[in-house]
Structure formats: C-alpha cells, structure tokens
C-alpha positions in Angstrom: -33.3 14.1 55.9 -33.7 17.0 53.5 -30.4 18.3 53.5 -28.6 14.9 52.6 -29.4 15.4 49.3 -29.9 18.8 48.5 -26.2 20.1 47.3 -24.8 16.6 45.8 -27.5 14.6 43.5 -27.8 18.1 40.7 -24.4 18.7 40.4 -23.3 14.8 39.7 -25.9 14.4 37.6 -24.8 17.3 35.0 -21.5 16.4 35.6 -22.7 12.3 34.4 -24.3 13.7 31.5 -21.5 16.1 30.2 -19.2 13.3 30.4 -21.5 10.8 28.4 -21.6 13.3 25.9 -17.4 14.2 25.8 -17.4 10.4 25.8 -19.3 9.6 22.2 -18.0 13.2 20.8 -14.4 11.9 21.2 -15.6 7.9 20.1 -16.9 9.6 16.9 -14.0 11.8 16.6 -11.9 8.6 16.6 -13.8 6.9 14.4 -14.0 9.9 11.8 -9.6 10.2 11.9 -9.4 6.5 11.6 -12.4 6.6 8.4 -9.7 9.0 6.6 -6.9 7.4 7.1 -8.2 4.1 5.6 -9.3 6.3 2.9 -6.5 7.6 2.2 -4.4 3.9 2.2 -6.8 3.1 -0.1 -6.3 6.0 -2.7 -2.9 6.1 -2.5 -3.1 2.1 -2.8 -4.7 2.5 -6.3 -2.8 5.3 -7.7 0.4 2.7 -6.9 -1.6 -0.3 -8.6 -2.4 2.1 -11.4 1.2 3.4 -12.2 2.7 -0.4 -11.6 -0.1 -1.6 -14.7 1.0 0.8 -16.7 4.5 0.6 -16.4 4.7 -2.8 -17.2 2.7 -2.2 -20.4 4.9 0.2 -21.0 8.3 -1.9 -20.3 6.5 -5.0 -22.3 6.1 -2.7 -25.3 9.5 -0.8 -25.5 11.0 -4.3 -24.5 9.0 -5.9 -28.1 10.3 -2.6 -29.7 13.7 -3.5 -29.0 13.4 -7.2 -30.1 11.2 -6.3 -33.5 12.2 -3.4 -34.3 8.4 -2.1 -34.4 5.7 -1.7 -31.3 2.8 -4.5 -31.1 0.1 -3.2 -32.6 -2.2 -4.5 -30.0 -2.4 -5.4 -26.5 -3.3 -8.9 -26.8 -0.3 -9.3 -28.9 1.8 -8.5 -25.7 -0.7 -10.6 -23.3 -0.1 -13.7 -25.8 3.7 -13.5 -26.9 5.4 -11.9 -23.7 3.4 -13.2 -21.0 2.2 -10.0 -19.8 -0.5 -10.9 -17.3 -3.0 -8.2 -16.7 -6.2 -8.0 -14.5 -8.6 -6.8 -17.0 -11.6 -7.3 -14.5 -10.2 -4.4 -12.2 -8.9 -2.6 -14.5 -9.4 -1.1 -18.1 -6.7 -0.5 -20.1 -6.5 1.3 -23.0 -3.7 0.7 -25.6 -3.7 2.6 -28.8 -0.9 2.1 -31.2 -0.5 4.8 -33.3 2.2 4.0 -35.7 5.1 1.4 -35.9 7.9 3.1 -34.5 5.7 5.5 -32.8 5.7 5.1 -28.7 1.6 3.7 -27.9 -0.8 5.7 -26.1 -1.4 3.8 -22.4 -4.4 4.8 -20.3 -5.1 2.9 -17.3 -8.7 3.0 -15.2 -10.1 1.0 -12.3 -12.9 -0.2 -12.7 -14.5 1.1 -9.8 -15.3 4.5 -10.8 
C-alpha cells in the first residue's frame, strides 16, 4: 500500500505546476507581441492620416495659387471655395499664410495628444 505512491504523486505534481506556469508565461507573452503590434498599426495609421491632411491642404492651396495667382489667406477660404473637407474634431490644423505669393506654413496635430 505504501509503495504505490511513493515515486509517482511528487514528481507529477512539479511537473503540473511547472507546466501551468510555462502555460500563462507564454499566454502573456502572446498577448504582450500582439499589444505591440496593434500599437504600432496604430502609429503608423496616424502618421499616414497626418501626411494625407496635410497634403491635401497643401495641393488645395498651390491648386488656388495657380487659379489666383495669390495663396488663400486663410483656411476657411479653402474649406468654403474649394470644397476641402477637413476633420477639424480629430485634428488641428494650423495654416499660417505669410505672404501672397509666399508658400503657407501647414502644421497638422491629432487631437489626441
């Protein structure tokens, strides 16, 4: 009766534990790699949305320069003449028009920060 148990209960049981353990260190290791990868799809996501905003400010402007013969002098102007639609609640955007003929100063910021 003593010796049916003697050698095999210890043994499984560390062996039950360890492999809990490997089990929610490589679960959490999963879910840390997949964390930084949506991170990262994110970031790069807004530096795209970013660059695509200011670009078309930038295309709308040099597009009224060639029609006018002089840059809006405001951002609005381009919003209510051109059609330029912008998402002003995500983003802030900065125009400042320096001068006529004089290429405007663009700055784009999300909001989030």
């Amino acid at each position: 009766m003593g010796n049916r148990n003697r050698f095999g209960e210890p043994g499984k049981r560390r062996q039950g534990i360890f492999g809990i353990f490997m089990t929610i260190v490589l679960f959490l290791g999963v879910v840390i790699i997949f964390n930084q990868g949506v991170n990262t799809l994110t970031t790069t996501s807004e530096r795209e949305a970013i660059d695509a905003v200011r670009t078309a400010v930038t295309r709308a402007a040099v597009q009224f320069y060639a029609l006018e013969g002089r840059f809006p002098p405001q951002l609005s102007y381009l919003e209510e003449r051109f059609g330029l639609q912008l998402d002003h609640d995500r983003f802030i955007i900065h125009y400042n028009a320096v001068g006529s003929n004089i290429t405007p100063q663009i700055a784009v910021i999300p909001r989030d920060f």
